[in-house]
C-alpha positions as YAML, in Angstrom:
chain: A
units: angstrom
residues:
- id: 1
  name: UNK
  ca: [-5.46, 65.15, 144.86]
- id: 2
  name: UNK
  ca: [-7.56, 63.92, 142.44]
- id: 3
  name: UNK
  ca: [-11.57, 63.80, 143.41]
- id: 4
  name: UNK
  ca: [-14.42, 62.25, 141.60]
- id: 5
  name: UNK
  ca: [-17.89, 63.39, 141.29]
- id: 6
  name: UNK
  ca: [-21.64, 61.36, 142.30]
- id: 7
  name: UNK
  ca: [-22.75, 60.08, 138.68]
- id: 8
  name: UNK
  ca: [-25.82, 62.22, 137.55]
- id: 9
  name: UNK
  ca: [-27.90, 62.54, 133.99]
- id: 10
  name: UNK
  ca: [-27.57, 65.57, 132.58]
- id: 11
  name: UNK
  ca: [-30.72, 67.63, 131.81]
- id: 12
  name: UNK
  ca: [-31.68, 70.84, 129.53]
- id: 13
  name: UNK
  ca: [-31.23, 73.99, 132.24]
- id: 14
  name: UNK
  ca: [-32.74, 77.56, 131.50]
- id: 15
  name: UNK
  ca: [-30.48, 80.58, 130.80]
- id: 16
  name: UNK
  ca: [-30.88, 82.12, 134.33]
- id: 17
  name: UNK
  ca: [-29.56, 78.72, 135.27]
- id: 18
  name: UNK
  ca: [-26.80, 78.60, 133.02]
- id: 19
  name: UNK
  ca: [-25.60, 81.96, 134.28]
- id: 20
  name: UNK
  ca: [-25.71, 80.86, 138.12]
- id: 21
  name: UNK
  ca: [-23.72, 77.65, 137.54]
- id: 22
  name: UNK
  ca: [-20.99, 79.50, 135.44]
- id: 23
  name: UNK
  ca: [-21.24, 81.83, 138.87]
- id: 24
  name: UNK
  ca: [-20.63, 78.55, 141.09]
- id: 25
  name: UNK
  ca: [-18.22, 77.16, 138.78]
- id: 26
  name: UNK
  ca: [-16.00, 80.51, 139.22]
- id: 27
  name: UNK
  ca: [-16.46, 79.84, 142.80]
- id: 28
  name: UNK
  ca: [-15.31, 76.54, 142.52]
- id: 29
  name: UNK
  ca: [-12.61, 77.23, 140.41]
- id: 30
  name: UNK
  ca: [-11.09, 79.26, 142.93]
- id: 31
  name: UNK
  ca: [-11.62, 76.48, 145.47]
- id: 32
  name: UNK
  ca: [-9.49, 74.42, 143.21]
- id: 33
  name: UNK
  ca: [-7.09, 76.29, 142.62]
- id: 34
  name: UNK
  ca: [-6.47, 77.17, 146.25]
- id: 35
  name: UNK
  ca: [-6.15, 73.26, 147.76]
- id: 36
  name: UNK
  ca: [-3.85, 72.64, 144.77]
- id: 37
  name: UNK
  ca: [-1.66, 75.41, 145.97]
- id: 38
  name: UNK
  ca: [-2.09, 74.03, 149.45]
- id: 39
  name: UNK
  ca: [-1.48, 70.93, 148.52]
- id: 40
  name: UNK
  ca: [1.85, 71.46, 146.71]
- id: 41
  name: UNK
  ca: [3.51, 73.31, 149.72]
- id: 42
  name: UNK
  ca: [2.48, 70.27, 152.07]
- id: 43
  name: UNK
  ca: [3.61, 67.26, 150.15]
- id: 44
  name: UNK
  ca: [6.23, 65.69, 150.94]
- id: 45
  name: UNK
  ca: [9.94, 66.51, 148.76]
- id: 46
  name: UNK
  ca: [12.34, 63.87, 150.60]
- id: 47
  name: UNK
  ca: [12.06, 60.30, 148.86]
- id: 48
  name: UNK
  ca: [11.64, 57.64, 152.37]
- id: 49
  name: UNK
  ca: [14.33, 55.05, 152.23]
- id: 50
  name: UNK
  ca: [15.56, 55.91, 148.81]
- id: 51
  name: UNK
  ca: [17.54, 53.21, 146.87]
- id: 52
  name: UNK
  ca: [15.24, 50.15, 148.72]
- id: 53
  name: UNK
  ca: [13.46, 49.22, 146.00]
- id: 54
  name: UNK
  ca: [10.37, 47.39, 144.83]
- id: 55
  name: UNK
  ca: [9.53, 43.98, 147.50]
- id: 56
  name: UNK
  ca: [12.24, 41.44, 147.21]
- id: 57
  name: UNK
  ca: [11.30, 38.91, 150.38]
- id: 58
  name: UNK
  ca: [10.16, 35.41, 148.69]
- id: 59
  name: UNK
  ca: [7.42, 35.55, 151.89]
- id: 60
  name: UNK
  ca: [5.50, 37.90, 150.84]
- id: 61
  name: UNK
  ca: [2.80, 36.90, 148.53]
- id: 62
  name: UNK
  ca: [0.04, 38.39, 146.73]
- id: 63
  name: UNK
  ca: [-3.51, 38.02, 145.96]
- id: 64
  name: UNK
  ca: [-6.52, 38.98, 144.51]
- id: 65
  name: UNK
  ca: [-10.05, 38.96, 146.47]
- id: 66
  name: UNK
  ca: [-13.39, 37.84, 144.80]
- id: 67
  name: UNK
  ca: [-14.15, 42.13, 144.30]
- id: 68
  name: UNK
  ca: [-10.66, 42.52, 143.04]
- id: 69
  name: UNK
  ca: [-8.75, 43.84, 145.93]
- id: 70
  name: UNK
  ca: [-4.83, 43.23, 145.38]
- id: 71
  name: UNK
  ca: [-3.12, 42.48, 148.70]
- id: 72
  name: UNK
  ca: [0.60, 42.34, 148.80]
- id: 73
  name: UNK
  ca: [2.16, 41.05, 152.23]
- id: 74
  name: UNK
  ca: [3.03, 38.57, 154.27]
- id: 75
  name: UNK
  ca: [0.68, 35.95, 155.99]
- id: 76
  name: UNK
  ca: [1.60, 37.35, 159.03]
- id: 77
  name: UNK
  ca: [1.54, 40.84, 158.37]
- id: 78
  name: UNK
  ca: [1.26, 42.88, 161.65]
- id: 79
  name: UNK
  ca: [-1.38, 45.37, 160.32]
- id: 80
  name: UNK
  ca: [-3.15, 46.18, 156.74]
- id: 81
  name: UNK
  ca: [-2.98, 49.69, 155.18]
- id: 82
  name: UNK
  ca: [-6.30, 50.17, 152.47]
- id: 83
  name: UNK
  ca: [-4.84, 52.28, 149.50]
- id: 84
  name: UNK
  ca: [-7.27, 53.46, 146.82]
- id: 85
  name: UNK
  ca: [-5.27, 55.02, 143.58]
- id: 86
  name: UNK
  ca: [-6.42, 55.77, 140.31]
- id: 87
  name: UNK
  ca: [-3.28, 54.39, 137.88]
- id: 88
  name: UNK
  ca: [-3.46, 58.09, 135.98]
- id: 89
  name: UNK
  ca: [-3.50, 60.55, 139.21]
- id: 90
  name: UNK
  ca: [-0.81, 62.49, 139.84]
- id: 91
  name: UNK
  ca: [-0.92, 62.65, 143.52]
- id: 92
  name: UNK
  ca: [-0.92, 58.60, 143.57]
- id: 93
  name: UNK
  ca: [2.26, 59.09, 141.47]
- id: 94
  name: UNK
  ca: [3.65, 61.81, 144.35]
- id: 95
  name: UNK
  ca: [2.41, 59.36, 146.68]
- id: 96
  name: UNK
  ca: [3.78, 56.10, 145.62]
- id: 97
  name: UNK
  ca: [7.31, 57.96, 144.39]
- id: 98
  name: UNK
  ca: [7.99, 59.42, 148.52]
- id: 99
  name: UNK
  ca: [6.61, 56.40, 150.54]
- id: 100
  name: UNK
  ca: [6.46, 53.51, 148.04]
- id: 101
  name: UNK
  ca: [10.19, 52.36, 148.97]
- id: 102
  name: UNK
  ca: [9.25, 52.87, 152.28]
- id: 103
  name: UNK
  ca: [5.73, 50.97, 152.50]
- id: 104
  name: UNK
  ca: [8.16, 47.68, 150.20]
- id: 105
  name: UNK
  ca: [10.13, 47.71, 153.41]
- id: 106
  name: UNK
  ca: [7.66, 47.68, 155.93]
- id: 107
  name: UNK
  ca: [5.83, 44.28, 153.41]
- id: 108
  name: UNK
  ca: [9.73, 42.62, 153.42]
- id: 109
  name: UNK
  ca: [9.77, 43.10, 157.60]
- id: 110
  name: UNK
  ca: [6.33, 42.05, 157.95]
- id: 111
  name: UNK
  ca: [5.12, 44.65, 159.84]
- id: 112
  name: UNK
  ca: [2.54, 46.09, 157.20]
- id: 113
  name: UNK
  ca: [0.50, 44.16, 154.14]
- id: 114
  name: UNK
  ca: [-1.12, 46.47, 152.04]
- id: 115
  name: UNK
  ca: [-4.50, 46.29, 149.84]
- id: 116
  name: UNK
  ca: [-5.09, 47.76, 146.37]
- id: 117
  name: UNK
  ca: [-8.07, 49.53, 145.74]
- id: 118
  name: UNK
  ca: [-7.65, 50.61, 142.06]
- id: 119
  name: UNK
  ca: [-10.29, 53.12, 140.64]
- id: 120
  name: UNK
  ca: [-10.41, 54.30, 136.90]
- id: 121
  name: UNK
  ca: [-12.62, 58.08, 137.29]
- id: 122
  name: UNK
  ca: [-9.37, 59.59, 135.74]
- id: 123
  name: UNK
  ca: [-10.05, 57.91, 132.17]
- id: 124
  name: UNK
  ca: [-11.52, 60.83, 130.46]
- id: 125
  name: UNK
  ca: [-8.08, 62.75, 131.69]
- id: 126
  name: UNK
  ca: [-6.52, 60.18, 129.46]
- id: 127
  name: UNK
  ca: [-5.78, 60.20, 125.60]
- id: 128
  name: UNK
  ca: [-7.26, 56.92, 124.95]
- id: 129
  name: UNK
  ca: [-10.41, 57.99, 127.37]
- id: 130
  name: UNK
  ca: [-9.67, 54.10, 128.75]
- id: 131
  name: UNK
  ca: [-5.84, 54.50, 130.18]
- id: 132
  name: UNK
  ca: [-7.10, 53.75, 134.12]
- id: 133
  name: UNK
  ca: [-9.33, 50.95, 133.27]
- id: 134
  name: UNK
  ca: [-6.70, 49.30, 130.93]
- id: 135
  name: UNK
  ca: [-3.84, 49.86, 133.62]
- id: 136
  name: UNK
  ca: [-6.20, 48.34, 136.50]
- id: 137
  name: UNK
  ca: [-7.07, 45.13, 133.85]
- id: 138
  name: UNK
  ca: [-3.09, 44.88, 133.95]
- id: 139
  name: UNK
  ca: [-2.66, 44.85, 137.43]
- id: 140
  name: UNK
  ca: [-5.23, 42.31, 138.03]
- id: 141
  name: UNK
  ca: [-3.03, 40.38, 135.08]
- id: 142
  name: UNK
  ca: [0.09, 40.60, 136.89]
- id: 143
  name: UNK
  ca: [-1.37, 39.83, 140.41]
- id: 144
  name: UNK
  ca: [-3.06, 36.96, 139.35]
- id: 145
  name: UNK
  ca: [0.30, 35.59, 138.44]
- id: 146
  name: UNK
  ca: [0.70, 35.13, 141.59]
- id: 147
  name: UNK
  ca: [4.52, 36.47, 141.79]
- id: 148
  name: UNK
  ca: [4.94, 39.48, 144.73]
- id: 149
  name: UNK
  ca: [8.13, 40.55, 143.69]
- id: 150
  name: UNK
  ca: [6.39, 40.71, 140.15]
- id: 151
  name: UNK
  ca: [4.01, 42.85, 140.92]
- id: 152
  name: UNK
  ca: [5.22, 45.17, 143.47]
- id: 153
  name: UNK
  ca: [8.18, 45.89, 140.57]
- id: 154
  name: UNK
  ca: [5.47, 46.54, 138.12]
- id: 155
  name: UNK
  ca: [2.62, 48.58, 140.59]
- id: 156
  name: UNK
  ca: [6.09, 50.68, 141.66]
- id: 157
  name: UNK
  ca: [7.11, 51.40, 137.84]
- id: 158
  name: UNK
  ca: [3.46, 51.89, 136.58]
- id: 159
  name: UNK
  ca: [2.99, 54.96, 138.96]
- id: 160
  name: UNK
  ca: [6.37, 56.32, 139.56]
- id: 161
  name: UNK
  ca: [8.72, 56.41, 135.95]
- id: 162
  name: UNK
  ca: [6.21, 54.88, 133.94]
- id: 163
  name: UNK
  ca: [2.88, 57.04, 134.79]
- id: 164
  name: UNK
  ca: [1.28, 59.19, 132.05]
- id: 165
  name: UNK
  ca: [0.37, 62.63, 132.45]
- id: 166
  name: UNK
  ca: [-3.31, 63.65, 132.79]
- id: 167
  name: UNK
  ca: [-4.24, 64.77, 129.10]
- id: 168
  name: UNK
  ca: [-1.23, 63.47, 127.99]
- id: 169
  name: UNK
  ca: [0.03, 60.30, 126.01]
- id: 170
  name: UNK
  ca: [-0.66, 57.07, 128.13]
- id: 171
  name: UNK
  ca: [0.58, 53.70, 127.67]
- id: 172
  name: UNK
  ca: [-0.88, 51.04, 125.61]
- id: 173
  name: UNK
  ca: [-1.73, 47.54, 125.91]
- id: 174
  name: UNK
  ca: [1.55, 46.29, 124.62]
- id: 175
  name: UNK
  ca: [3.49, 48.94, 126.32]
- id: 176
  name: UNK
  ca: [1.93, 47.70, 129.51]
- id: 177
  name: UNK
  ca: [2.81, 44.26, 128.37]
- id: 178
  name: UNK
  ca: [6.66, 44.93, 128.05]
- id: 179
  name: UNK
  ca: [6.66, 46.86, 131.37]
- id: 180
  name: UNK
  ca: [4.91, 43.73, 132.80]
- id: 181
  name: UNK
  ca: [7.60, 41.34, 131.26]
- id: 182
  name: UNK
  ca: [10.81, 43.53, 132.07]
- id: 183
  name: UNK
  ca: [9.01, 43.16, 135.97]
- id: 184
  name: UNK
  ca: [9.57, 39.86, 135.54]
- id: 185
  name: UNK
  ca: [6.28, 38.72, 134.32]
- id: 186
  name: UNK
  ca: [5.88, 35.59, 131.86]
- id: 187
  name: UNK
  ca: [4.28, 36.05, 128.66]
- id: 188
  name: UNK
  ca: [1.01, 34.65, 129.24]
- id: 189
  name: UNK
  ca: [0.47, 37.91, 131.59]
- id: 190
  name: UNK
  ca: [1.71, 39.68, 128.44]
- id: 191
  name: UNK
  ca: [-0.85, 37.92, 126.49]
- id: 192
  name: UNK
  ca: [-3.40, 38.86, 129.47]
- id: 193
  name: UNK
  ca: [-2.92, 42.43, 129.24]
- id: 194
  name: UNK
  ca: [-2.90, 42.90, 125.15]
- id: 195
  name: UNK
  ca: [-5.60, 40.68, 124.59]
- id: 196
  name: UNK
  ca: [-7.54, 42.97, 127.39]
- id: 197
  name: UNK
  ca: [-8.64, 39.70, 128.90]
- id: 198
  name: UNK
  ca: [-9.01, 41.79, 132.49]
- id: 199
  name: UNK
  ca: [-10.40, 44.76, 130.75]
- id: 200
  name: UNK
  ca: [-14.41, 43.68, 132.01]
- id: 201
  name: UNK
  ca: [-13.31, 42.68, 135.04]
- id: 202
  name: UNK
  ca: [-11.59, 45.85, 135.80]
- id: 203
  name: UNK
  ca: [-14.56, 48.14, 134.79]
- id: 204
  name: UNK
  ca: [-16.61, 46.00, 137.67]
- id: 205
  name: UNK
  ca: [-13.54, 46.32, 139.93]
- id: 206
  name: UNK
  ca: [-12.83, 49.93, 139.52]
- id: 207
  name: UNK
  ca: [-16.70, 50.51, 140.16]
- id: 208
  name: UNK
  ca: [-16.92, 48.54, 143.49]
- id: 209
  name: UNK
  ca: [-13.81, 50.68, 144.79]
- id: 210
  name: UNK
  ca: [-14.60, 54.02, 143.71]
- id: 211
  name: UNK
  ca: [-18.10, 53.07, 145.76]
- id: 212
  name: UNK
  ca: [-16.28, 51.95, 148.53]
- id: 213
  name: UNK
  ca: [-14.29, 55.24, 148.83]
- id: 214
  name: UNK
  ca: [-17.48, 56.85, 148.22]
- id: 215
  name: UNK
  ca: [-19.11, 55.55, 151.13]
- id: 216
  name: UNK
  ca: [-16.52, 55.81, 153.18]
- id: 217
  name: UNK
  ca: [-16.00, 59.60, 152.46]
- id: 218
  name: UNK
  ca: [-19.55, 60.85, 152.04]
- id: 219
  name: UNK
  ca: [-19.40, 60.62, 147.66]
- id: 220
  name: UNK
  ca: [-16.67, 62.81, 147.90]
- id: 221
  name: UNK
  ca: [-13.98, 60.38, 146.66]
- id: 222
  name: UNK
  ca: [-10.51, 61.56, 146.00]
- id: 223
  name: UNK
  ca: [-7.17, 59.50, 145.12]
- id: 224
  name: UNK
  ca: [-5.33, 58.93, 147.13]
- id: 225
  name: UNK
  ca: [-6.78, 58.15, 150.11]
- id: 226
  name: UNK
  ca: [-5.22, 55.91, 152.60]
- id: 227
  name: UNK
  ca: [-6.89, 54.17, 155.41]
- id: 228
  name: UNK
  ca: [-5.78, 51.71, 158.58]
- id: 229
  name: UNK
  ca: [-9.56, 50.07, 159.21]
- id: 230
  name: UNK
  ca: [-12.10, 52.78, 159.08]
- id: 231
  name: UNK
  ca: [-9.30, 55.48, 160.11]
- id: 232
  name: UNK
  ca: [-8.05, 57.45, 157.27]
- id: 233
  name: UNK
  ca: [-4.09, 58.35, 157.60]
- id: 234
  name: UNK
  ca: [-2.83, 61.64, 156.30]
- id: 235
  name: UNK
  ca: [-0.47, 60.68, 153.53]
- id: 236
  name: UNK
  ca: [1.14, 64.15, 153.49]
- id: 237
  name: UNK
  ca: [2.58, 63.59, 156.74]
- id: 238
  name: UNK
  ca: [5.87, 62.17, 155.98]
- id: 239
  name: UNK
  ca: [6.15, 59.89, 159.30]
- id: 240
  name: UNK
  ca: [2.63, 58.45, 158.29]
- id: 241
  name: UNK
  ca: [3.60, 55.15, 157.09]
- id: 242
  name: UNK
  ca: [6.11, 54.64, 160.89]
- id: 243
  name: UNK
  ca: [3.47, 56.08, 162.91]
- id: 244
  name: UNK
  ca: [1.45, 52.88, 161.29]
- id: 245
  name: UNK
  ca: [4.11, 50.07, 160.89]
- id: 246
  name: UNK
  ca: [7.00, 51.37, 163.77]
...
């Protein structure tokens, strides 16, 4: 999982103070270390309905609210799954690989519609220090196409084949671009994404998620984090998304 921090402003600290936070950050190190560990034994291996694919039913639509919410499903959706993701975190890509098939399904039958909440906390684990923000800005380019199969081909490649490692080399504009047109997008969404057109808009976006997952977990924010209403779902259960959309 991938967590983000309360914003603070840093201030000079004493020696004696310098010592005890390098004692905590030993301490929390450890802590680290420990739910990654736990982490990796629980998630899930087995990919759910392997071979399905990215949405494909001309009924399912999607759209972008005034705060920048993407929602991809039908009208008449039975029920609506809340899914906050940062585009760089790994866990989102673990996430998306095992159940996205799965979740497409459920949007084709329409017994589940599901909402985007896309954060950007993970740029500094990017090489261009902007990768999250710049992947959000394309998302909102490619949604506000208005095309679902279009975007649920692109959302699926961006954090499954295409994703970039944390520290590593990340995509840029124009490699967004193409994996926006070989989704099936038209060139003016190309033009939206290397131009950066959505790059403002995702900065505000990004912000009014990651406070929404703040609230809603006490400023402890991690990616991802699922939720049906106000009831988060445990991702790493592997029947979650059935239990939610039988």
């Amino acid at each position: 999982m991938s967590t983000a921090g309360s914003s603070h402003n840093p201030r000079p600290v004493s020696s004696n103070t310098t010592y005890a936070l390098a004692a905590v950050a030993v301490v929390v190190i450890g802590l680290l270390i420990f739910a990654a560990l736990k982490w990796n034994k629980q998630a899930p291996t087995e990919v759910r309905n392997d071979g399905y694919g990215a949405v494909r039913d001309v009924a399912v639509q999607v759209t972008t609210t005034p705060e920048g919410v993407i929602r991809l499903g039908r009208l008449d959706a039975t029920k609506t799954v809340e899914i906050f993701e940062d585009p760089i975190c790994p866990a989102c890509g673990v996430m998306e690989t095992t159940f996205g098939q799965e979740l497409a399904q459920k949007i084709d039958e329409g017994k589940l519609a599901v909402n985007y909440h896309l954060v950007a906390f993970l740029d500094p684990q990017s090489k261009s220090k902007d990768y999250s923000t710049r992947a959000v800005a394309a998302n909102l380019c490619v949604a506000q196409a208005g095309s679902a199969t279009t975007y649920s081909k692109f959302h699926e490649a961006l954090f499954t084949k295409k994703q970039p490692d944390e520290g590593g080399s990340d995509l840029s504009n124009p490699a967004l671009a193409t994996l926006a047109t070989e989704s099936g997008a038209p060139e003016s969404v190309a033009a939206c994404i290397n131009n950066g057109t959505q790059n403002e808009a995702a900065k505000t976006v990004a912000a009014k998620n990651l406070a929404d997952l703040d609230a809603r977990t006490g400023d402890k924010a991690a990616t991802p984090a699922i939720y049906e209403g106000t009831t988060e779902i445990d991702w790493l259960d592997e029947n979650w998304v059935v239990t939610v959309a039988p």
